[in-house]
C-alpha positions as semicolon CSV with decimal commas, in nm:
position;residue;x (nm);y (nm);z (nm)
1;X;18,983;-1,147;17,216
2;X;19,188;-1,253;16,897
3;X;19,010;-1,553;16,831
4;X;19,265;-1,885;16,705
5;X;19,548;-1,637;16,698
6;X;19,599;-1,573;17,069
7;X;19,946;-1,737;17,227
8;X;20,018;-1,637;17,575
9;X;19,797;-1,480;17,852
10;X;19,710;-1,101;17,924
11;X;19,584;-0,830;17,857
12;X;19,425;-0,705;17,565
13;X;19,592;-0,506;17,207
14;X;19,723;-0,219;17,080
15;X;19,667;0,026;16,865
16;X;19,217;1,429;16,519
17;X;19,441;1,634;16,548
18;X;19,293;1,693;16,886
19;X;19,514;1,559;17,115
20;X;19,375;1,398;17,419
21;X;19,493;1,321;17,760
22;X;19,303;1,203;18,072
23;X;19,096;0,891;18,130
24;X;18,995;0,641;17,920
25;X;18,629;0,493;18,072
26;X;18,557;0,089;17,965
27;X;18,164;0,012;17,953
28;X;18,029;-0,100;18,264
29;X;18,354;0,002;18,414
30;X;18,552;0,258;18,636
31;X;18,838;0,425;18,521
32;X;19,134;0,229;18,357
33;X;19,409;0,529;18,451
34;X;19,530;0,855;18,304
35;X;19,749;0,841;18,032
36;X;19,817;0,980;17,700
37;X;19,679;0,948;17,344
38;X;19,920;0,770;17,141
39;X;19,945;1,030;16,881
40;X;20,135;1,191;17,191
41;X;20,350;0,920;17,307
42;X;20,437;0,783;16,996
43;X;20,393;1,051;16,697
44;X;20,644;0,846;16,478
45;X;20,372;0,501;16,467
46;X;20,041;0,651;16,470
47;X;19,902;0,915;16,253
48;X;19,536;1,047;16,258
49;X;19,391;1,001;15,924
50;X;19,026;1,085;15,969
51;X;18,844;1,266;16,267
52;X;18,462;1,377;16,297
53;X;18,259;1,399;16,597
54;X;18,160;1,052;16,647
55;X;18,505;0,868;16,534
56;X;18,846;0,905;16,488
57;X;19,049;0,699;16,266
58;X;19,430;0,621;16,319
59;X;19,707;0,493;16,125
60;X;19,983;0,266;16,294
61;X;20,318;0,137;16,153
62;X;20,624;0,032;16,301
63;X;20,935;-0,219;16,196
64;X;21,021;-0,527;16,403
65;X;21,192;-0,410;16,726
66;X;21,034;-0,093;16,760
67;X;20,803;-0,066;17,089
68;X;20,534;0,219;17,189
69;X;20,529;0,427;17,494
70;X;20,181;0,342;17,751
71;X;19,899;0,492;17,588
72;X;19,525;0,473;17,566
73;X;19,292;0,361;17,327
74;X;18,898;0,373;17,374
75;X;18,687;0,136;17,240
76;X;18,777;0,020;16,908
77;X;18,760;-0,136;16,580
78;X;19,105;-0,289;16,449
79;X;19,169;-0,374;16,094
80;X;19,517;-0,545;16,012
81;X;19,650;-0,404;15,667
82;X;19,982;-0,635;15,703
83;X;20,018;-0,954;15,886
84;X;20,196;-0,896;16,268
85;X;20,324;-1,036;16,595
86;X;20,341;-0,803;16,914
87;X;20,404;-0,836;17,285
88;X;20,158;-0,597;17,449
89;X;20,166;-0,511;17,797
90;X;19,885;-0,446;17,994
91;X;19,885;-0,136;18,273
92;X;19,939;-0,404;18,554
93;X;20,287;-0,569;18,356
94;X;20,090;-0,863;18,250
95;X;20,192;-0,939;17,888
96;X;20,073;-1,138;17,598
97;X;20,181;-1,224;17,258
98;X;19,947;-1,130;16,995
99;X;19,938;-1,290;16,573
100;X;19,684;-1,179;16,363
101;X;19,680;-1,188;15,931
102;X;19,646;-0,902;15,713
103;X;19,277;-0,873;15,622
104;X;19,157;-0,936;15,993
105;X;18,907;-0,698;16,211
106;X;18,917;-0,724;16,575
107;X;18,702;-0,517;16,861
108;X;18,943;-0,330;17,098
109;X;18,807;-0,291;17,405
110;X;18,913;0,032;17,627
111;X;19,254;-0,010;17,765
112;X;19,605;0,129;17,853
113;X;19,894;-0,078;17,714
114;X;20,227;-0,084;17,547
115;X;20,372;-0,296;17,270
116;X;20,630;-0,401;17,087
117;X;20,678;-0,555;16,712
118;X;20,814;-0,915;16,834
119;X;20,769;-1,039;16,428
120;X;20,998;-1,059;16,136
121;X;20,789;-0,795;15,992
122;X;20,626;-0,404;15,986
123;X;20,334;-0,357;16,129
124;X;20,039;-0,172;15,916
125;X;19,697;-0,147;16,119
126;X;19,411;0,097;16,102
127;X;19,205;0,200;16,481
128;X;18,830;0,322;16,416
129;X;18,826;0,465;16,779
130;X;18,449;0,515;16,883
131;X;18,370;0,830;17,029
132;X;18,039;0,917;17,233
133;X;17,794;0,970;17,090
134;X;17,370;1,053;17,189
135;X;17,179;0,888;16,954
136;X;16,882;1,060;17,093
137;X;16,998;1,324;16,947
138;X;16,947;1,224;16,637
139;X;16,623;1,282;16,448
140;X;16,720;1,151;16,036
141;X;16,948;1,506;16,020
142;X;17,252;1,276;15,838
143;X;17,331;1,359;15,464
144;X;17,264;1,066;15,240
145;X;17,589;0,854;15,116
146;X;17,967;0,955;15,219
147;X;18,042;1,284;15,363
């Protein structure tokens, strides 16, 4: 999932002021589990900085050391404003060891995990989480340019 930068084997990464509980449902897939949004388990690291109806967009720092509390992510976009190393561990204990440069973007798929800054460094990331959304809906209702 991380391209030239994976080391290690496992399970995939990390990382409104609605907060959500419950299930987290991957494509094509059953239930992952039940567990909390990680502006609930870990309110220190991740901070919601924009929320509509079809995304929501989260902040996440921490400082080398520092590890988060299980949590949930839905499917995702990932975009690395600092260069990191983390050990994340997947729902089932599997871990693996994660290195990505500032400047990257990464798809998240829908998982449960935990992590932990393994680097000499903070961590600065953004999450675009994607919400669901029926484009059928739609029918050219959008305002033009930035809202």
């Amino acid at each position: 999932m991380f391209g030239d930068h994976e080391r290690g084997a496992g399970d995939d990464p990390c990382g409104g002021h609605r907060q959500r509980q419950g299930s987290v449902r991957a494509r094509g897939a059953g239930i992952i589990s039940s567990v909390a949004d990680p502006t609930t388990t870990d309110p220190d690291k991740y901070k919601v900085i924009f929320e509509n109806d079809r995304v929501r967009v989260l902040e996440y720092r921490d400082e080398p050391g520092q590890a988060t509390q299980p949590h949930q992510h839905p499917d995702s976009v990932m975009y690395t404003l600092s260069s990191f190393e983390r050990r994340l561990i997947g729902e089932n204990g599997e871990s693996r060891d994660v290195a990505l440069g500032m400047g990257e973007v990464r798809w998240l798929d829908a998982q449960v995990h935990s992590g932990e800054n393994i680097g000499d460094g903070p961590t600065h990331v953004l999450f675009v989480e994607l919400k669901q959304h029926d484009l059928s809906a739609e029918s050219g209702t959008g305002s033009l340019g930035p809202s």
